[in-house]
LODO-945931 format. One record per atom (N, C-alpha, C): atom name; y, x, z. Coordinates in nm, 4 decimals. Atoms other than C-alpha are relative to their C-alpha. Example, Ala and Ser with C-alpha at 12.3 -4.5 7.8 and 13.67 -1.06 7.14 Angstrom:
% residues 2
+----+----------+----------+----------+
| at |       py |       px |       pz |
+----+----------+----------+----------+
|  N |  -0.1190 |   0.0890 |   0.0000 |
| CA |  -0.4500 |   1.2300 |   0.7800 |
|  C |   0.1200 |   0.0900 |   0.0000 |
|  N |  -0.1190 |  -0.0820 |  -0.0060 |
| CA |  -0.1060 |   1.3670 |   0.7140 |
|  C |   0.1090 |  -0.0770 |   0.0730 |
+----+----------+----------+----------+
***
This chain:
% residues 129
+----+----------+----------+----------+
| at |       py |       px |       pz |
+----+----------+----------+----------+
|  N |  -0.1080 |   0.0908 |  -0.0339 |
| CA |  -2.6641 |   0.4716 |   0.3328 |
|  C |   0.0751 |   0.0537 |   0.1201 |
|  N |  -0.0599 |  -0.0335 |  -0.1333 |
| CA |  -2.4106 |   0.5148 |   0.5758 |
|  C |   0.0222 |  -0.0701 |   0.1065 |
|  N |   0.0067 |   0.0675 |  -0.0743 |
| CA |  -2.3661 |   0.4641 |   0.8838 |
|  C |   0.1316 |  -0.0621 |   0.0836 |
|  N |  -0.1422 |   0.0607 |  -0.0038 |
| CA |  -2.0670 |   0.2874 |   1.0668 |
|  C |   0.1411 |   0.0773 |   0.0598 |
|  N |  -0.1139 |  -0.0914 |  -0.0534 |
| CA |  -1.8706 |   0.6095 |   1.1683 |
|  C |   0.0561 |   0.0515 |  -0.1017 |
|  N |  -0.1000 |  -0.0590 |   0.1247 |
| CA |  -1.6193 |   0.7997 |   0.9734 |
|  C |  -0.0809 |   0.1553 |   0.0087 |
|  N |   0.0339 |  -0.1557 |   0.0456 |
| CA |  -1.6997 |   1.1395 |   0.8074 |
|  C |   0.0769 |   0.0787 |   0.0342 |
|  N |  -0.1157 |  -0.1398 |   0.0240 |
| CA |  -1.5161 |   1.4392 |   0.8066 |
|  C |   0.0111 |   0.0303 |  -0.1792 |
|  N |  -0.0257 |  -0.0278 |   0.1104 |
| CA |  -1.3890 |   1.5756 |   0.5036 |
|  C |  -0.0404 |   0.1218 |  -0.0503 |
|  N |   0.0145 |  -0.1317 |   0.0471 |
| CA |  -1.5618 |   1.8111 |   0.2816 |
|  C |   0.0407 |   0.0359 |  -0.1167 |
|  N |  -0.0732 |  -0.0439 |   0.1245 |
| CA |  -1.4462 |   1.8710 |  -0.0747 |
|  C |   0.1151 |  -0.0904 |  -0.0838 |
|  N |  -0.0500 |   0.0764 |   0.0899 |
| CA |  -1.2220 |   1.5970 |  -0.1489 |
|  C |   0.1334 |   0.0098 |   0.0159 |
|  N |  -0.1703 |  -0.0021 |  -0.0092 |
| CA |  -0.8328 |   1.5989 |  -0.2209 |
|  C |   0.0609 |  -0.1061 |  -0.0385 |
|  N |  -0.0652 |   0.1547 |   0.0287 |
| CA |  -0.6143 |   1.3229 |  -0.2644 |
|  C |   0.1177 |   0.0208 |  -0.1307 |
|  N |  -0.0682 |  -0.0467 |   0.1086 |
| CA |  -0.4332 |   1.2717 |  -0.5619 |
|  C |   0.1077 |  -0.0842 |  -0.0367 |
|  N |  -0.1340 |   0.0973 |  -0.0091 |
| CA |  -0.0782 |   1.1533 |  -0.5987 |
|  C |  -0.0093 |  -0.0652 |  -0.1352 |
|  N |   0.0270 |   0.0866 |   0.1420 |
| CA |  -0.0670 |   0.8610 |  -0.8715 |
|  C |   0.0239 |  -0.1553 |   0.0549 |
|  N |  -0.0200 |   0.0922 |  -0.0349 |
| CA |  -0.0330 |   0.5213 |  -0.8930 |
|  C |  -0.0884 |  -0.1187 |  -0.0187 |
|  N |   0.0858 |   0.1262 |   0.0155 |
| CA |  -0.1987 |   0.1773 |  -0.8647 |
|  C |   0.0429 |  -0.0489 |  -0.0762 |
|  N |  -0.0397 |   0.0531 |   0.0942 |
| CA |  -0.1238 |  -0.0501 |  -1.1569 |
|  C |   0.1346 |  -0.0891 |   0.0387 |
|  N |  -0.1095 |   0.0981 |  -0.0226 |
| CA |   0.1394 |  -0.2252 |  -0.9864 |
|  C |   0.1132 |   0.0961 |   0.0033 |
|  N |  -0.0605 |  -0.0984 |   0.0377 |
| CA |   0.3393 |   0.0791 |  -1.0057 |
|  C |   0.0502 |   0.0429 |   0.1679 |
|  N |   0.0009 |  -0.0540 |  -0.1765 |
| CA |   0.2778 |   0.1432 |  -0.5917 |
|  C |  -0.0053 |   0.1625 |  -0.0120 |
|  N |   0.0043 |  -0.1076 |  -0.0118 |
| CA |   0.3320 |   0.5137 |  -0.5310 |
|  C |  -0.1091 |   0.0849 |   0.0878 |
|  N |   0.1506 |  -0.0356 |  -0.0912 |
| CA |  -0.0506 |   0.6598 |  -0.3911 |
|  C |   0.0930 |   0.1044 |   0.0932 |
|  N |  -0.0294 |  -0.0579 |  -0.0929 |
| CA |   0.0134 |   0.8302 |  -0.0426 |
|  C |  -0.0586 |   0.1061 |  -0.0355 |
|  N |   0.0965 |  -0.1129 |   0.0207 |
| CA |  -0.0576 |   1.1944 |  -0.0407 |
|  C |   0.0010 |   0.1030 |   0.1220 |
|  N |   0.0058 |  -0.1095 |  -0.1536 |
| CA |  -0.1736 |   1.4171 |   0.2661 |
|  C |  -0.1476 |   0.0520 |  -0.0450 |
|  N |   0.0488 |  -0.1431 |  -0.0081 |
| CA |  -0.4193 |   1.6842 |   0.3216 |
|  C |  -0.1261 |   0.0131 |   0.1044 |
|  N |   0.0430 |  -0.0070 |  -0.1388 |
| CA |  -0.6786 |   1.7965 |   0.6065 |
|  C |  -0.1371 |  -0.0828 |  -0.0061 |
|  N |   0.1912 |   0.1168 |  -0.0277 |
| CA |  -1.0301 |   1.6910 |   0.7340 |
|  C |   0.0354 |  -0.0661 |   0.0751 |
|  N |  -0.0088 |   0.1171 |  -0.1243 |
| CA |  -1.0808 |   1.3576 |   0.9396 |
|  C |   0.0274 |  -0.0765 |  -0.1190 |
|  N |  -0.0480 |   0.1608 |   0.0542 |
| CA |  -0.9951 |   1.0264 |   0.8286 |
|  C |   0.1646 |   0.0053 |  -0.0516 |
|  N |  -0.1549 |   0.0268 |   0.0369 |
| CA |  -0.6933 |   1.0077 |   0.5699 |
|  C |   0.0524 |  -0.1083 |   0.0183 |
|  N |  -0.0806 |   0.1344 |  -0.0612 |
| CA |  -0.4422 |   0.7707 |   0.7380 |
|  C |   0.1749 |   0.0239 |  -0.0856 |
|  N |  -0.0826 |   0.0468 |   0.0486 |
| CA |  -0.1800 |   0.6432 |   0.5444 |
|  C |   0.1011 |  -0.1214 |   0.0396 |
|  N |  -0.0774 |   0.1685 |  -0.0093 |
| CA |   0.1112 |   0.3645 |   0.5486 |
|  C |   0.0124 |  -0.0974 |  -0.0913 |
|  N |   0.0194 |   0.0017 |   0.1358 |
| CA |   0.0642 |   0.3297 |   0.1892 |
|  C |  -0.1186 |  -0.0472 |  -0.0810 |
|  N |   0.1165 |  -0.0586 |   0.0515 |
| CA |  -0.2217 |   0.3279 |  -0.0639 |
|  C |  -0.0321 |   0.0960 |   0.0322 |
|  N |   0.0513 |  -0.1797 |  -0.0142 |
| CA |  -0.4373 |   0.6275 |  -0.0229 |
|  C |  -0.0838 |  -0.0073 |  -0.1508 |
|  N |   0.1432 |  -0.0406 |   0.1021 |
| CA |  -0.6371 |   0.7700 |  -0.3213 |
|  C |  -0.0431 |   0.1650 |   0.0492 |
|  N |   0.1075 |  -0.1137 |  -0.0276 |
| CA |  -0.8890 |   1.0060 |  -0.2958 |
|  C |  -0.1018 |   0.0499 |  -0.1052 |
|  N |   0.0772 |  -0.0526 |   0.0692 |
| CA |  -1.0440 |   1.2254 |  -0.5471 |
|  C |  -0.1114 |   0.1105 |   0.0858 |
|  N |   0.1059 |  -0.0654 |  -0.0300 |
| CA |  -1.4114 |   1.3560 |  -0.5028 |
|  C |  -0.0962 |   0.0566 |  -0.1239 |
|  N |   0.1560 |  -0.0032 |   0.1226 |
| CA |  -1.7158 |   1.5243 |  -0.6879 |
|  C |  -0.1323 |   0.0090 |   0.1026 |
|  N |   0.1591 |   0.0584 |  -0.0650 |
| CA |  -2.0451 |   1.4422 |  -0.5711 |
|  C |  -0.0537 |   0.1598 |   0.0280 |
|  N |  -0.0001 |   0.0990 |  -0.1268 |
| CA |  -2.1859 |   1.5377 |  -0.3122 |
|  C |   0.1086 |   0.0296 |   0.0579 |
|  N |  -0.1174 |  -0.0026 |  -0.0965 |
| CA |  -1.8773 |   1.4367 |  -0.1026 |
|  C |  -0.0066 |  -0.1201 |   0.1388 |
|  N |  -0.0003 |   0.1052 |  -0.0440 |
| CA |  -1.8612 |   1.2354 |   0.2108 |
|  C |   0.1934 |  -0.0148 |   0.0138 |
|  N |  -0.1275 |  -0.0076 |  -0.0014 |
| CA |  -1.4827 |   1.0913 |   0.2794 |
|  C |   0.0441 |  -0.1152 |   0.1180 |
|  N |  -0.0789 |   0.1061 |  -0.0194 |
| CA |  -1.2723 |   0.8234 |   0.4628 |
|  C |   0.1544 |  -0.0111 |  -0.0298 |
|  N |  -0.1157 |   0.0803 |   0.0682 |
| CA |  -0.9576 |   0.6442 |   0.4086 |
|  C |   0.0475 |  -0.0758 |   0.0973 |
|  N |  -0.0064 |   0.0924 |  -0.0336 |
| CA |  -0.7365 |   0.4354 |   0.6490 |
|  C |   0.1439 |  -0.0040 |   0.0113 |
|  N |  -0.0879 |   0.0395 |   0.0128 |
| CA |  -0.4553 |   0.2176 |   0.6047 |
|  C |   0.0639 |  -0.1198 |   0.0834 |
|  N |  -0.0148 |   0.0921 |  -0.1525 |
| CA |  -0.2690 |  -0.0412 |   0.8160 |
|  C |  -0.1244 |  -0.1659 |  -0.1078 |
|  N |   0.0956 |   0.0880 |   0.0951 |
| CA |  -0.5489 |  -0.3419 |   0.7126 |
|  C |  -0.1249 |   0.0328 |  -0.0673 |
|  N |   0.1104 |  -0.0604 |   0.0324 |
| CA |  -0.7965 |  -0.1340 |   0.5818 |
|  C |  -0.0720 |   0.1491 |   0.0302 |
|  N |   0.0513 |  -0.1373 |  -0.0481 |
| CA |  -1.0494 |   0.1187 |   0.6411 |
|  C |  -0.1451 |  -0.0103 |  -0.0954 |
|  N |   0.0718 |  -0.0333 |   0.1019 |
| CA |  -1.3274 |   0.2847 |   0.4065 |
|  C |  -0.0954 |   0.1092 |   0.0352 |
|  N |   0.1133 |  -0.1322 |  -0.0248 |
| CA |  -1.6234 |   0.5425 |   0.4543 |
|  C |  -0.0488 |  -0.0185 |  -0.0871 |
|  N |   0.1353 |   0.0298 |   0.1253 |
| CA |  -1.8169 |   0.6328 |   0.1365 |
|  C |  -0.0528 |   0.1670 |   0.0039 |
|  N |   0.0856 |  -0.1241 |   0.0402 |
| CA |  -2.0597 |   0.9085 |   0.0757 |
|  C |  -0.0138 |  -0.0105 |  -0.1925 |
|  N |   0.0541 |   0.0296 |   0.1511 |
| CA |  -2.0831 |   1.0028 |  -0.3289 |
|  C |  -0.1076 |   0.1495 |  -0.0190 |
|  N |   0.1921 |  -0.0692 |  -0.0130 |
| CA |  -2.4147 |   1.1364 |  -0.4857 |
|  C |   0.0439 |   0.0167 |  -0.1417 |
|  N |  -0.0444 |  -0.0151 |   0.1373 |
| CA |  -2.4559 |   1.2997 |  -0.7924 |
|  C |  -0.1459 |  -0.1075 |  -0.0480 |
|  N |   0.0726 |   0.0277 |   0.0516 |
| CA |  -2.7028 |   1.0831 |  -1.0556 |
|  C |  -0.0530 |   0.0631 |  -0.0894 |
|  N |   0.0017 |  -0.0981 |   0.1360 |
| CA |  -2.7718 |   1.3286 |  -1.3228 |
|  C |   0.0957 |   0.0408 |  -0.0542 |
|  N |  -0.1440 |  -0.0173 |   0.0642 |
| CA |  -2.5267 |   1.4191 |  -1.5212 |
|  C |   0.1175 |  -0.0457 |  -0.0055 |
|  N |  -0.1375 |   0.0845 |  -0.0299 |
| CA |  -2.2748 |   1.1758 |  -1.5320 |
|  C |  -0.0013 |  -0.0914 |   0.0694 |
|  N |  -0.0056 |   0.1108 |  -0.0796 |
| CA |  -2.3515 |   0.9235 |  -1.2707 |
|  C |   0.0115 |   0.0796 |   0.1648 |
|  N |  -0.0554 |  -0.0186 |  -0.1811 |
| CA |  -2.2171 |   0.9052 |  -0.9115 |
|  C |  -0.0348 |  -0.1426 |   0.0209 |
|  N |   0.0416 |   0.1129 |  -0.1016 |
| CA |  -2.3693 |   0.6691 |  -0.6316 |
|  C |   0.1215 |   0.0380 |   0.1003 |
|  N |  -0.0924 |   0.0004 |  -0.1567 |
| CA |  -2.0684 |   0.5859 |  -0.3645 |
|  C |  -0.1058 |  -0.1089 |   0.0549 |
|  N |   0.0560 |   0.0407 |  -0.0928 |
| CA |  -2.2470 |   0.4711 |  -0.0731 |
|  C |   0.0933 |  -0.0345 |   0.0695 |
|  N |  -0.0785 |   0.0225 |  -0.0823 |
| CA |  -2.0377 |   0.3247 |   0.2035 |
|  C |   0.0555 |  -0.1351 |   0.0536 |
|  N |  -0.0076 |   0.1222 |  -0.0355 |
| CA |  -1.8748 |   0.0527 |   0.3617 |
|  C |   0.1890 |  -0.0191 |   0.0013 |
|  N |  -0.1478 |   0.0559 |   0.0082 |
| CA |  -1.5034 |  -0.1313 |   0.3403 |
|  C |   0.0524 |  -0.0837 |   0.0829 |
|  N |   0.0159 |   0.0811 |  -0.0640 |
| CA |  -1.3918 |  -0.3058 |   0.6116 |
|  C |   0.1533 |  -0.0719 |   0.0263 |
|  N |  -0.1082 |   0.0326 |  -0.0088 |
| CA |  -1.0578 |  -0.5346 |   0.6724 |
|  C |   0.0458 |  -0.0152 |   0.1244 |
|  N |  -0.0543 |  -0.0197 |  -0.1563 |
| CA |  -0.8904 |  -0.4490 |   0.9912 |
|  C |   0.1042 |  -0.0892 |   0.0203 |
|  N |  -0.0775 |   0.0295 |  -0.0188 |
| CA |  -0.6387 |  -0.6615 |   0.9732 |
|  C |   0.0476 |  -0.1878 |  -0.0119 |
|  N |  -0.0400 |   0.1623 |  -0.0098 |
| CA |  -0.5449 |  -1.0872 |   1.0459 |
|  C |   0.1890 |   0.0057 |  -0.1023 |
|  N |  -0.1080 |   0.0609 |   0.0658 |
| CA |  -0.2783 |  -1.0873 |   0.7647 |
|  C |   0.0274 |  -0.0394 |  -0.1567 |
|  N |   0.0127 |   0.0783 |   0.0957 |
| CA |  -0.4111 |  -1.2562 |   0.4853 |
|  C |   0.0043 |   0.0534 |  -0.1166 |
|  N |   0.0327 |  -0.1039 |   0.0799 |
| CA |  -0.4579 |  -0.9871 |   0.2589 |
|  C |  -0.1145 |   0.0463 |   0.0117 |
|  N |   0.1511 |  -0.0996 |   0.0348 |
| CA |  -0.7940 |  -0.8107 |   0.1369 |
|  C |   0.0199 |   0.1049 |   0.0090 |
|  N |   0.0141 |  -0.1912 |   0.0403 |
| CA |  -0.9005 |  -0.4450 |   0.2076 |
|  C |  -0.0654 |  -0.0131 |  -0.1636 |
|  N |   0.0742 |  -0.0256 |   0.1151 |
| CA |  -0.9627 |  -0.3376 |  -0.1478 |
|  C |  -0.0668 |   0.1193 |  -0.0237 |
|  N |   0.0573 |  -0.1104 |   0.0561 |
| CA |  -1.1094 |  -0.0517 |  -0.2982 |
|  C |  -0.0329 |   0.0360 |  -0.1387 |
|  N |  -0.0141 |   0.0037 |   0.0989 |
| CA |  -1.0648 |   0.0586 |  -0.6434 |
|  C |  -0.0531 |   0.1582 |  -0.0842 |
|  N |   0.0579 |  -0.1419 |   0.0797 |
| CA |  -1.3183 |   0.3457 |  -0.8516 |
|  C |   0.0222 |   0.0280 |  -0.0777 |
|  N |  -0.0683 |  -0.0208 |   0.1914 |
| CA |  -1.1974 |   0.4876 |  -1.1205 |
|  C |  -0.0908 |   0.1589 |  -0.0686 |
|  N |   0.0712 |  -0.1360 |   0.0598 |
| CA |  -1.4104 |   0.7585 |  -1.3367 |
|  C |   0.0267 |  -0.0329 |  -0.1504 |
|  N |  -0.0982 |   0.0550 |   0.1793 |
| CA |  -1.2947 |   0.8141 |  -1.7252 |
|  C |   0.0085 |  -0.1496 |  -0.0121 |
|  N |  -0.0352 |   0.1071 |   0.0544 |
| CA |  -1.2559 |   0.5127 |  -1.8833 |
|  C |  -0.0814 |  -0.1191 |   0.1097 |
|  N |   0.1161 |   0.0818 |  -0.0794 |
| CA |  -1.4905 |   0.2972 |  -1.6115 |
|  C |   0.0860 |  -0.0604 |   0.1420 |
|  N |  -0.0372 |   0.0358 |  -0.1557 |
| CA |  -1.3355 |   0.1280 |  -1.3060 |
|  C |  -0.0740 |  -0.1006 |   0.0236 |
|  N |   0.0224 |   0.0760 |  -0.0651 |
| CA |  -1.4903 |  -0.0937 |  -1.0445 |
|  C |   0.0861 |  -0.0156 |   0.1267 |
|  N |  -0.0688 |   0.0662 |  -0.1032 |
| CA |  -1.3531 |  -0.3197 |  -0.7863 |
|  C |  -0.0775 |  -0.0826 |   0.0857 |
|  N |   0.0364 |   0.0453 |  -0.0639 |
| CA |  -1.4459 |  -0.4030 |  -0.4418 |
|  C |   0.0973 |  -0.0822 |   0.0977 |
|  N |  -0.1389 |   0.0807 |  -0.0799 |
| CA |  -1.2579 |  -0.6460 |  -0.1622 |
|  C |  -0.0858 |  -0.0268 |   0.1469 |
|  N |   0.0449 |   0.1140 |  -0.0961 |
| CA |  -1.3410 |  -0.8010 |   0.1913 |
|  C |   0.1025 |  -0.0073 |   0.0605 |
|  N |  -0.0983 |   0.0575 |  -0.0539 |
| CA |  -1.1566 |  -1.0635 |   0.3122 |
|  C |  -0.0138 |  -0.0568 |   0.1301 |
|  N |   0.0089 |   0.0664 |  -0.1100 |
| CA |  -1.0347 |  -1.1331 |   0.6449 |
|  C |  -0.0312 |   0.1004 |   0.1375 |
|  N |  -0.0032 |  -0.1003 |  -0.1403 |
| CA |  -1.0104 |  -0.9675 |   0.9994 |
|  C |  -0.1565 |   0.0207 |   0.0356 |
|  N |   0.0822 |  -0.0960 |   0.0215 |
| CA |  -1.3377 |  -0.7531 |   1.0702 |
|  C |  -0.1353 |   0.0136 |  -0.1110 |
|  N |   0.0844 |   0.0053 |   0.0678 |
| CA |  -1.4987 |  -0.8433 |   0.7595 |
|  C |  -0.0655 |   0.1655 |  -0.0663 |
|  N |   0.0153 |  -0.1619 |   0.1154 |
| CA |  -1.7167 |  -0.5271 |   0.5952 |
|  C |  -0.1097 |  -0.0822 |  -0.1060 |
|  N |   0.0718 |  -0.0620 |   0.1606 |
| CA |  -1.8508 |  -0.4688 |   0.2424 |
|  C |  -0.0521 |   0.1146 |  -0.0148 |
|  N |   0.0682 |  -0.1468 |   0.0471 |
| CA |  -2.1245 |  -0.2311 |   0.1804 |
|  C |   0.0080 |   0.0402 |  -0.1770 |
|  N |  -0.0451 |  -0.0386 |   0.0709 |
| CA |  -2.0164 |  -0.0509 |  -0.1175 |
|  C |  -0.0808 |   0.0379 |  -0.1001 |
|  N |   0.1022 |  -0.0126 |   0.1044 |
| CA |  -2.3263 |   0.0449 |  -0.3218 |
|  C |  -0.0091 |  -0.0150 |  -0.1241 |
|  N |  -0.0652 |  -0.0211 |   0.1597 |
| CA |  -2.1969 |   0.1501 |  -0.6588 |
|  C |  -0.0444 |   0.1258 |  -0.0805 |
|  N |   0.0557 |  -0.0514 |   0.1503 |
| CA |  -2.2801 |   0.3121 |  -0.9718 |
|  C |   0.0574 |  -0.0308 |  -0.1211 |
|  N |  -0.1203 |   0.0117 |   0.1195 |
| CA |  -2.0472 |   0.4236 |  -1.2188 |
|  C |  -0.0082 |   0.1516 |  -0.0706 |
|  N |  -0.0152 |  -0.1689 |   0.1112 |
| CA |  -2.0835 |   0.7006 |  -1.5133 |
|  C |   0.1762 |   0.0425 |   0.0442 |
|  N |  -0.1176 |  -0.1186 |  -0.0046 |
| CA |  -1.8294 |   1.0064 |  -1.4679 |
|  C |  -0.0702 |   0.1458 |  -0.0122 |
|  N |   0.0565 |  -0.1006 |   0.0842 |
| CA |  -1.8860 |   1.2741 |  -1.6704 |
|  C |   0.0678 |   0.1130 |   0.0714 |
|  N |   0.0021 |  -0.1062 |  -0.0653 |
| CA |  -1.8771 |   1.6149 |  -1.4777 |
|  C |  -0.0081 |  -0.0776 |   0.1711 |
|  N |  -0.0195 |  -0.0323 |  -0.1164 |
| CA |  -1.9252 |   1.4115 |  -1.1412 |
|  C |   0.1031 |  -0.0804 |   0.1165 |
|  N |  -0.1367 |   0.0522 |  -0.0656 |
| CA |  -1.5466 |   1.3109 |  -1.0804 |
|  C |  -0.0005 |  -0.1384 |   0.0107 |
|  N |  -0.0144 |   0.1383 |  -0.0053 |
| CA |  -1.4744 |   0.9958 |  -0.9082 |
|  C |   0.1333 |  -0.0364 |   0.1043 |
|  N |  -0.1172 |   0.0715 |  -0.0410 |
| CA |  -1.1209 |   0.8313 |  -0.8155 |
|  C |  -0.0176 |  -0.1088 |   0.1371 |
|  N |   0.0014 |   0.1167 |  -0.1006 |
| CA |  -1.1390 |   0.6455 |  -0.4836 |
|  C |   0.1384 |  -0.0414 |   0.0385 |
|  N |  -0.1164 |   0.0463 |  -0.0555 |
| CA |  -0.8219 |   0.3896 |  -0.4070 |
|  C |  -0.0409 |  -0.0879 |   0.0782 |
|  N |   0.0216 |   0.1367 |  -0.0612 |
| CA |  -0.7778 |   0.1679 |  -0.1106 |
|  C |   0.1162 |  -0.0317 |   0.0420 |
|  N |  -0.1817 |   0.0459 |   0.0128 |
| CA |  -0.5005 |  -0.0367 |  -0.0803 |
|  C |  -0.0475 |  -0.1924 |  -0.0031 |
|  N |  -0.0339 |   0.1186 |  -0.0518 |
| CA |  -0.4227 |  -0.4013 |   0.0477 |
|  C |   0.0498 |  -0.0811 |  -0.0869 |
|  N |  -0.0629 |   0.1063 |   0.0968 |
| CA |  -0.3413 |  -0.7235 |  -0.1513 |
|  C |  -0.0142 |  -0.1240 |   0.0181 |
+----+----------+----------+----------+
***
């Protein structure tokens, strides 16, 4: 599990695309904490640690490989922000998504997920609503 600091970045790239609402994902580069004004997404393959932060939200996950096609994200989600919106967090691996939220100024969510993705790959979005 992790613990309540941010990672550095080791293999993961961010990948321009969109959230279903047809929001345009932020895209930048670089180790440290990706800071955005935007959505951020973040593509990883296990093992990766990462973060994510946006105005309202902030994210640390570690992903693990399970065997073959399963990834454990580890991590935590937390809502930085008093404006009545949820930090979200949104996994996406082929056909499989899960959805996490916490609501409310310094609420966190430990993230402890498990989701088939075949070779590995796993879609991390976080983004405000």
């Amino acid at each position: 599990m992790l613990g309540k600091t941010a990672f550095a970045t080791t293999t993961a790239f961010l990948a321009l695309g969109t959230l279903g609402s047809g929001v345009t994902v932020a895209h930048a580069g670089g180790s440290g904490i990706h800071r955005a004004e935007a959505p951020v997404g973040v593509l990883g393959k296990c093992p990766d640690r990462n973060s994510a932060k946006i105005p309202g939200a902030l994210a640390v996950w570690e992903i693990r490989c399970k065997g073959k096609d399963w990834v454990v994200l580890d991590g935590r989600l937390k809502d930085t922000k008093k404006d009545g919106k949820c930090a979200r967090l949104r996994l996406v691996a082929e056909e499989h998504t899960l959805y996490r939220k916490a609501c409310g100024k310094g609420k966190v969510v430990d993230l402890n997920s498990m989701i088939a993705a075949k070779g590995n790959w796993l879609k991390v979005y976080l983004y405000t609503r």
